[in-house]
C-alpha positions as CSV (number, residue, x, y, z in Angstrom):
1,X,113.5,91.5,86.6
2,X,115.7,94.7,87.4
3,X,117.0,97.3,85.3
4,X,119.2,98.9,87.9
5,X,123.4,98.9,86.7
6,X,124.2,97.4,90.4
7,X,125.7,94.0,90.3
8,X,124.1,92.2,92.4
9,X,125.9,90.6,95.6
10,X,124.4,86.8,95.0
11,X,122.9,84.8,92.4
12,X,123.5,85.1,88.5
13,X,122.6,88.3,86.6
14,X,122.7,89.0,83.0
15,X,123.2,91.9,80.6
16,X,120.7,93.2,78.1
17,X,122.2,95.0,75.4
18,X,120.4,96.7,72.7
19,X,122.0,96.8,69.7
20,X,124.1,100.0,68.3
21,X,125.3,103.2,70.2
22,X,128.8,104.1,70.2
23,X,131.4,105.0,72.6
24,X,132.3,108.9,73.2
25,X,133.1,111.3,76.1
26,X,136.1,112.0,78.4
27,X,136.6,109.0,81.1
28,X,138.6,107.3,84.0
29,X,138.4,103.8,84.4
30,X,139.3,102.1,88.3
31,X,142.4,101.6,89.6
32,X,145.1,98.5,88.1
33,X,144.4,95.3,89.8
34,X,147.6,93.8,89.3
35,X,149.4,96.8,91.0
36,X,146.8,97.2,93.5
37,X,147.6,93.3,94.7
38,X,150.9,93.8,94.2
39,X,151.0,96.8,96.8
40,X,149.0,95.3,99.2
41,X,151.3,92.4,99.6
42,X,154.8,94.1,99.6
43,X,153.0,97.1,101.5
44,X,152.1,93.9,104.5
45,X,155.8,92.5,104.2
46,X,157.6,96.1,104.4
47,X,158.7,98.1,107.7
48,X,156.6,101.0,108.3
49,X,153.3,102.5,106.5
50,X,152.6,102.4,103.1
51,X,149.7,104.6,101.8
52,X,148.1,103.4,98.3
53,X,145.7,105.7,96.4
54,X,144.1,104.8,93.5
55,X,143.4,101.4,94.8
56,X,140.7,99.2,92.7
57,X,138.1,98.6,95.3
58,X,137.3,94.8,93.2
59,X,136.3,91.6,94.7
60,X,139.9,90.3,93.8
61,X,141.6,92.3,95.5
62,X,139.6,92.7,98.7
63,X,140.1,89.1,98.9
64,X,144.1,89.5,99.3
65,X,143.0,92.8,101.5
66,X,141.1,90.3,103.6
67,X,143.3,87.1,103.2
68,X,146.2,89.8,104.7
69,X,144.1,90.3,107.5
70,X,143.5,87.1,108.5
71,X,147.3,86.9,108.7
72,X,147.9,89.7,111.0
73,X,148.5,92.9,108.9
74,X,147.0,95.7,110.0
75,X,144.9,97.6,107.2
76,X,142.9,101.0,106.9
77,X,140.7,100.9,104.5
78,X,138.0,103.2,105.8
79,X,138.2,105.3,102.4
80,X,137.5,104.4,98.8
81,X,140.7,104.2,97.1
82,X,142.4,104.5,99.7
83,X,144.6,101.9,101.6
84,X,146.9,101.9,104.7
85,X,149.4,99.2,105.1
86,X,150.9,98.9,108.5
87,X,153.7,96.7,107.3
88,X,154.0,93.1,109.6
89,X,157.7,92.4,107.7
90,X,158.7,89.5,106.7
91,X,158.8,88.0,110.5
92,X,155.5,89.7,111.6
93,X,152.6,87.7,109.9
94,X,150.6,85.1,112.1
95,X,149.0,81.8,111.5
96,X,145.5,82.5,110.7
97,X,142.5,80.8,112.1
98,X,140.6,80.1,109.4
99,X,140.7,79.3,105.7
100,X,142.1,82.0,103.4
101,X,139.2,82.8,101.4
102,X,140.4,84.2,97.5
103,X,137.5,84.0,95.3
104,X,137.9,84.3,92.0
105,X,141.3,85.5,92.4
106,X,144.0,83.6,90.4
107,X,146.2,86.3,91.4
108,X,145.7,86.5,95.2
109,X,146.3,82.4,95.3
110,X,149.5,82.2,93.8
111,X,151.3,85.8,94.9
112,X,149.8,84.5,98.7
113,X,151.3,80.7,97.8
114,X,155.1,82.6,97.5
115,X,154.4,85.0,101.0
116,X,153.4,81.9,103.0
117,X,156.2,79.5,101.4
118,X,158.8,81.4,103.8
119,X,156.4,81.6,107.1
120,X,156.9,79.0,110.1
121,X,153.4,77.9,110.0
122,X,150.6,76.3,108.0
123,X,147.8,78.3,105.9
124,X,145.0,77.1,103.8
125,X,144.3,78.9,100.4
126,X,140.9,78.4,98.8
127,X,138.6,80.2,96.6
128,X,135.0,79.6,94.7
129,X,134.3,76.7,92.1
130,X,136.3,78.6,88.9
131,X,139.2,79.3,91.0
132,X,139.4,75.4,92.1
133,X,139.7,74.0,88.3
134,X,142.6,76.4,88.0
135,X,146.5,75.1,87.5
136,X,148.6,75.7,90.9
137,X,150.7,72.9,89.9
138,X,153.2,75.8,88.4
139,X,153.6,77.6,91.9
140,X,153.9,74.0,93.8
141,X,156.6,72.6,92.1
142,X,159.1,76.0,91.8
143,X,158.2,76.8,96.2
144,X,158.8,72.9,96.6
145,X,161.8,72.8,95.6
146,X,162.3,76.1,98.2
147,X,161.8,73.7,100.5
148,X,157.8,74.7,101.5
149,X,155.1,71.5,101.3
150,X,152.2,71.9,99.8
151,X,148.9,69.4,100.3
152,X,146.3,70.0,97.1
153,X,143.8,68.3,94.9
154,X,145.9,66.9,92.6
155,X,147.5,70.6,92.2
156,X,144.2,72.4,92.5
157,X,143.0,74.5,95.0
158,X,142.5,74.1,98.3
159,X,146.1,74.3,98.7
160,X,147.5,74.1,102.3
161,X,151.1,75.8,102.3
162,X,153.4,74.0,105.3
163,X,156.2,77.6,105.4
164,X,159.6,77.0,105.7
165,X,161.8,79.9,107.0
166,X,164.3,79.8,105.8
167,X,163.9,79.0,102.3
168,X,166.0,77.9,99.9
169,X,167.2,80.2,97.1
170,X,166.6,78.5,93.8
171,X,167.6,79.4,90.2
172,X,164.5,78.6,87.8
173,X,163.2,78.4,84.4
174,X,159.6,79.1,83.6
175,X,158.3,76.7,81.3
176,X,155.8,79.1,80.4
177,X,155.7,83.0,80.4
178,X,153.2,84.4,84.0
179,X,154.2,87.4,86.1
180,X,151.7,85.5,88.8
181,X,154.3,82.8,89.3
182,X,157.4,84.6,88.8
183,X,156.0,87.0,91.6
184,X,155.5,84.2,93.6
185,X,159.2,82.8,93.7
186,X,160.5,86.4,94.0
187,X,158.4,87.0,97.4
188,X,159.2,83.1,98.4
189,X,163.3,84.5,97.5
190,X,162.7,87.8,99.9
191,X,162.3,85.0,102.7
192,X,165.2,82.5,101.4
193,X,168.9,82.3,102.2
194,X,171.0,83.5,99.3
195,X,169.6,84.8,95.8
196,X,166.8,83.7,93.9
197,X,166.7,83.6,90.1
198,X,163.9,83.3,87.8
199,X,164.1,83.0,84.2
200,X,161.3,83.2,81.1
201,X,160.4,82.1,78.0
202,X,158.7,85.6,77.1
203,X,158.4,88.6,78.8
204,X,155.7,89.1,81.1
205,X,154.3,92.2,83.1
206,X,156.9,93.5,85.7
207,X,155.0,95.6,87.8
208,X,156.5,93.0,90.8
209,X,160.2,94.1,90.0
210,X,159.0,97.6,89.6
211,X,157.6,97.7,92.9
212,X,160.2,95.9,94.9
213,X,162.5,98.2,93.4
214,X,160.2,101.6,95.2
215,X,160.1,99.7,98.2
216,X,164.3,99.4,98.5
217,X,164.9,95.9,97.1
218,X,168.0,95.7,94.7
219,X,165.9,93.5,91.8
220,X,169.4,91.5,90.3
221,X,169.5,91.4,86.5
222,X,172.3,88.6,84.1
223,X,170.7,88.4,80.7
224,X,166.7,87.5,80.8
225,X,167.5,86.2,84.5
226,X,165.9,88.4,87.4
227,X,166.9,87.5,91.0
228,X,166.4,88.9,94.6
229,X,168.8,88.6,97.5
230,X,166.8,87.0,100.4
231,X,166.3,88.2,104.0
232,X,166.7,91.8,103.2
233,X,163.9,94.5,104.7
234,X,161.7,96.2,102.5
235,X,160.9,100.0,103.6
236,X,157.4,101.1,103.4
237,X,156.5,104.0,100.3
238,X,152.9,105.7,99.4
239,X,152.0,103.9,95.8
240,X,149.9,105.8,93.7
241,X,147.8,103.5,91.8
242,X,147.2,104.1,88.2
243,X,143.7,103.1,85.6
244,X,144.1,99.5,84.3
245,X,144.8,99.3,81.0
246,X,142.9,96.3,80.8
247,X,139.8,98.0,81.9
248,X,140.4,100.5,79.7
249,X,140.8,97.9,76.2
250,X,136.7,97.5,76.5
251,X,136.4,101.3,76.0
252,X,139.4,102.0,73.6
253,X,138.6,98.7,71.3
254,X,134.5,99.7,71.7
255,X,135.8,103.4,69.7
256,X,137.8,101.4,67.5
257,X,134.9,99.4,66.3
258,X,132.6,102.0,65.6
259,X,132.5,105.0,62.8
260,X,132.7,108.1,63.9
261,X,133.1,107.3,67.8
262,X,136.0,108.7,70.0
263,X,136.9,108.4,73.8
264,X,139.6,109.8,75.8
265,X,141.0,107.9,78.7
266,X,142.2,109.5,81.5
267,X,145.6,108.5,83.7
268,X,146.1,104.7,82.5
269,X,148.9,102.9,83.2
270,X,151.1,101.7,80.0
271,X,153.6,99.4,81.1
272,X,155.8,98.4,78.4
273,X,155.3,94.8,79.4
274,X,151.5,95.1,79.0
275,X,150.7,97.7,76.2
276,X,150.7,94.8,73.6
277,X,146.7,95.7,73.2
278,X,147.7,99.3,71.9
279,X,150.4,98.3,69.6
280,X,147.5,95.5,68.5
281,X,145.0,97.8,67.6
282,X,147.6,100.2,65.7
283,X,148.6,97.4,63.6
284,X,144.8,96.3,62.8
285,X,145.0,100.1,62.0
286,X,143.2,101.9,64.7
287,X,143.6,105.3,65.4
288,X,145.0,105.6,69.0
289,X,146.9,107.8,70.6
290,X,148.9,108.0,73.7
291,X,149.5,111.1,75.3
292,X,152.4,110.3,77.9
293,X,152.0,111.9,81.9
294,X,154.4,111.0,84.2
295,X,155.3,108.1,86.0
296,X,152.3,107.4,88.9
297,X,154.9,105.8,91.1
298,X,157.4,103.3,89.7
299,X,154.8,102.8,86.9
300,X,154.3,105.2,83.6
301,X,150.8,106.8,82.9
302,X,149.1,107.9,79.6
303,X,145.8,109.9,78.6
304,X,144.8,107.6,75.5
305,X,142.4,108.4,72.6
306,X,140.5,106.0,70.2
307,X,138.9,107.7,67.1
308,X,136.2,104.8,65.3
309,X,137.4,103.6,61.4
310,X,138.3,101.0,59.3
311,X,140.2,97.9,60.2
312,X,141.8,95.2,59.0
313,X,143.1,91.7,59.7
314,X,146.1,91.0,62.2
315,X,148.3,88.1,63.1
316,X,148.8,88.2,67.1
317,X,151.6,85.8,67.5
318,X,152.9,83.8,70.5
319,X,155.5,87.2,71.1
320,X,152.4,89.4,71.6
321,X,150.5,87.0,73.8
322,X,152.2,88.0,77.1
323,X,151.7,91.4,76.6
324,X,148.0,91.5,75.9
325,X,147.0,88.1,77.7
326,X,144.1,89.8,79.6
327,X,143.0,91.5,76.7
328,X,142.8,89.1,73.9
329,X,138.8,88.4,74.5
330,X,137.9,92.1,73.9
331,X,140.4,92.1,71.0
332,X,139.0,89.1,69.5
333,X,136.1,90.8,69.2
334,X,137.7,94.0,67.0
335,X,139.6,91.0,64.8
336,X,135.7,89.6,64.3
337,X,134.9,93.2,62.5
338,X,138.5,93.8,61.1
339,X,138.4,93.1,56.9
340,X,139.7,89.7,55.9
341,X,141.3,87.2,58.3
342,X,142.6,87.2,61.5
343,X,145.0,84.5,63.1
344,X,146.0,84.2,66.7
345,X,148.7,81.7,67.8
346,X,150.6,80.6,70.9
347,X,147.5,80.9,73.5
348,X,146.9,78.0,74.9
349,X,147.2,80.0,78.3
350,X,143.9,81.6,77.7
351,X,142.2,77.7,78.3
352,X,143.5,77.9,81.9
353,X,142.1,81.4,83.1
354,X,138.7,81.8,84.7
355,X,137.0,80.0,81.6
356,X,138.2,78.5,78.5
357,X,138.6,81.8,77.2
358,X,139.5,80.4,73.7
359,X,136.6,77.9,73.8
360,X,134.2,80.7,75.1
361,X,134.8,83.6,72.7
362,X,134.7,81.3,69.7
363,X,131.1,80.0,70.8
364,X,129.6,83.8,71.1
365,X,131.7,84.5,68.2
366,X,129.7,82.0,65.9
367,X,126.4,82.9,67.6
368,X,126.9,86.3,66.6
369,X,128.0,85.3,63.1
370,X,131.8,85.5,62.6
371,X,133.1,82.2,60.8
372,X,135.7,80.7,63.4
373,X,138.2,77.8,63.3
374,X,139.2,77.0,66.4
375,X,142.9,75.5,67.3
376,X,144.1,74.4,70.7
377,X,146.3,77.3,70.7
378,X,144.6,80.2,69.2
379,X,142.1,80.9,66.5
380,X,141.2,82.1,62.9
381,X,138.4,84.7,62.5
382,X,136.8,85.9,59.3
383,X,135.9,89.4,60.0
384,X,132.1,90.4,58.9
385,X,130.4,93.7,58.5
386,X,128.4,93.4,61.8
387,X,127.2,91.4,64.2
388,X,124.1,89.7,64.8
389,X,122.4,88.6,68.4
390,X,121.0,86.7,70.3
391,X,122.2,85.0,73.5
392,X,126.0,84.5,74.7
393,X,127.3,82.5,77.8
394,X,129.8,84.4,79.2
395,X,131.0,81.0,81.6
396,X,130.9,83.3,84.6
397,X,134.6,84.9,83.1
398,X,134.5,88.8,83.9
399,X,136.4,89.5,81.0
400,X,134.6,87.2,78.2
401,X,131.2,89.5,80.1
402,X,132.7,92.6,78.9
403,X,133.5,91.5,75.7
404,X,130.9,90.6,74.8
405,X,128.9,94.0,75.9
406,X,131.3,95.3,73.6
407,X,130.0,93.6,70.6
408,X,126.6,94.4,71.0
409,X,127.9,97.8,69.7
410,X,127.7,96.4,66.8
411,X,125.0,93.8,66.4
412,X,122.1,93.9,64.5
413,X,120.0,92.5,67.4
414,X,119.5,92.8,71.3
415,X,122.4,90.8,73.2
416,X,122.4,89.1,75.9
417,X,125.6,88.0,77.8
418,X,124.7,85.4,80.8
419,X,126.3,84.9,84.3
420,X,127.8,88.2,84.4
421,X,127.8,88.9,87.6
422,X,131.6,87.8,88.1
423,X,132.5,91.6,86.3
424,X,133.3,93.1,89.7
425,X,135.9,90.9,90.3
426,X,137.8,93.2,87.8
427,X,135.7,96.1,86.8
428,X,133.5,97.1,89.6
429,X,130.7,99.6,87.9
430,X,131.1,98.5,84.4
431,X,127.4,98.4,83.9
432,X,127.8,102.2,84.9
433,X,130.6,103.5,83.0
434,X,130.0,101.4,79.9
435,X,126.0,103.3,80.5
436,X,127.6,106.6,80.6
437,X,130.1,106.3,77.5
438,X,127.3,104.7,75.5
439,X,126.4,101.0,75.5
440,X,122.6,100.8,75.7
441,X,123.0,98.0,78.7
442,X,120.8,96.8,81.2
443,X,121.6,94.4,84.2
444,X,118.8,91.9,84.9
445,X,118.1,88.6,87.2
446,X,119.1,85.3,84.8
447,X,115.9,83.8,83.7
């Protein structure tokens, strides 16, 4: 057994979490992985060299680093944080030889799905055993109808996209909120003949829009419809890369939980279309504060504060969902401490990530001994007075780990989260950081 904080490359590893601590000190957390995808794909369809800084160096996104590639694109990445993008355009990528690997990486499927749609040749997209049981069926169908074929399992992954340049523009409701797809029909509409529309049920993140919009594309607005004009060049930009936000929840809601802590949080992005996990905690009564820089790019940055004290029951409703979608495990947990009940509705979504994410925080929930009712949309928590221990599965979901490291802030007994070792695909040195600002945590071969 190891104690070292180093995630190990193969095999399963745990953490050990000794119960107590609190969370203090002046910190940055890694770079935004939705933005750092996002600028490595429009960075390889542009003209000319893009420069990203800040770039998360996680396993997600060197897969669409690597899967870009593979297609052609030619990429520096000889510092950390640091990327070059010698842009291919949209005419310039290649038929690769081999399987586009994507891992864990929800993200890099579907965005990649939209880029090949448009491309005169075929490309197979693939990832590990998580990434296979997840829904594609909601790119397929929009980039089918754009006049790309797709072969699957029975709309899971592998996927092998048949391109077709050019597309057809297409005018398309969402039947449910996801920045992933809408991103993909927007790059599949750069390559199509004629504008493309999307249109949602909810707002998601926009950091796609945002982004086309620093890189010269006109992003068309009529209502809640958003549309591109097709076959128009994108110009290279440098893209400053700021902290994730959603890295940064484990360490804002880990102050929240506990008297008397406080942590500052150093140049995190705070989209409006994905703050919902600060206007969450506010309204369970948190103390946070956001201390507004500038805008890193076409995105706006904070320094952010949590102070530890009391608080209380919420209802998160099927409005709030999309804007705190990634961070509803770590928030479940503050609901679990909060006095009285708790109530969240309208996410079903969270049963189609990397694990059931409802089904899996409501089983550590009850082993650490918060009454739960579970729905097939949501849940109700009874908050407690503290945890208690023992052993919680994490189901190999990066996000349900850290959460659950989290609570052992405030358990009565040692913790220990299983098959963590899927955290870098997000967070790469959690087991660090989290060290650093105060978790007792230990990283240790699965038994």
């Amino acid at each position: 057994m190891s104690s070292a904080t180093v995630l190990p490359s193969a095999g399963r590893c745990d953490f050990l979490l000794q119960p107590g601590g609190g969370v203090h000190g002046r910190m940055r957390v890694p770079g935004d992985k939705s933005i750092s995808h996002r600028a490595l794909l429009l960075g390889a369809l542009a003209e000319g060299t893009s420069r990203i800084s800040g770039f998360l160096e996680s396993q997600d996104c060197l897969a669409t680093l690597n899967a870009l590639r593979t297609l052609g694109v030619q990429i520096d990445h000889a510092q950390t944080g640091h990327v070059r993008v010698q842009g291919a355009g949209a005419g310039g990528l290649r038929a690769p030889l081999h399987t586009l690997h994507c891992g864990n990486s929800g993200t890099s499927m579907r965005l990649l799905s939209g880029v090949l749609a448009g491309q005169p040749f075929a490309a197979t997209l693939d990832g590990d055993h998580s990434l296979r049981h997840r829904p594609m069926q909601r790119v397929i169908e929009p980039l089918t109808r754009m006049g790309a074929r797709f072969e699957s399992a029975a709309g899971h992954a592998p996927l092998t996209v048949h391109g077709c340049r050019p597309l057809r523009a297409l005018r398309y409701r969402l039947p449910v909120a996801s920045a992933q797809v809408k991103s993909a029909i927007l790059l599949a509409g750069l390559q199509a003949a004629g504008e493309t529309w999307v249109q949602e049920p909810a707002v998601s993140r926009d950091h796609t829009e945002r982004m086309l919009q620093a890189l010269g594309c006109r992003v068309l607005r009529d209502g809640d419809w958003l549309g591109v004009t097709g076959q128009n060049a994108l110009q290279a930009t440098d893209i400053s890369v700021p902290g994730d936000l959603s890295s940064a929840a484990f360490f804002l809601v880990g102050a929240a939980i506990c008297p008397g802590a406080h942590v500052a949080i150093e140049g995190v992005g705070i989209n409006p279309t994905r703050d919902g996990v600060l206007r969450l905690l506010q309204r369970m009564g948190a103390d946070i504060r956001v201390h507004p820089l500038t805008q890193t790019g076409a995105e706006p940055t904070a320094d952010i504060e949590a102070q530890g004290g009391s608080l209380h029951g919420i209802e998160i409703t099927p409005a709030d969902v999309p804007l705190a979608i990634d961070e509803l495990p770590v928030l479940l947990v503050a609901t679990a401490l909060a006095r009285g009940q708790s109530r969240l509705q309208g996410a079903a979504e969270l049963r189609l990530k990397e694990s059931d994410r409802l089904a899996a925080m409501a089983a550590g929930l009850r082993t650490l001994g918060v009454p739960v009712e579970l729905f097939p949309d949501g849940m109700q928590i009874t908050g407690v007075g503290q945890f208690g221990g023992g052993e919680l599965d994490s189901c190999g979901d990066h996000r349900i780990a850290m959460a659950f490291a989290v609570a052992a802030l405030r358990a009565t007994r040692p913790v220990r989260v299983r098959d963590c070792r899927n955290v870098d695909t997000s967070f790469p040195g959690f087991a660090q950081i989290a060290r650093k600002a105060g978790l007792d945590l230990r990283v240790a071969e699965a038994t």
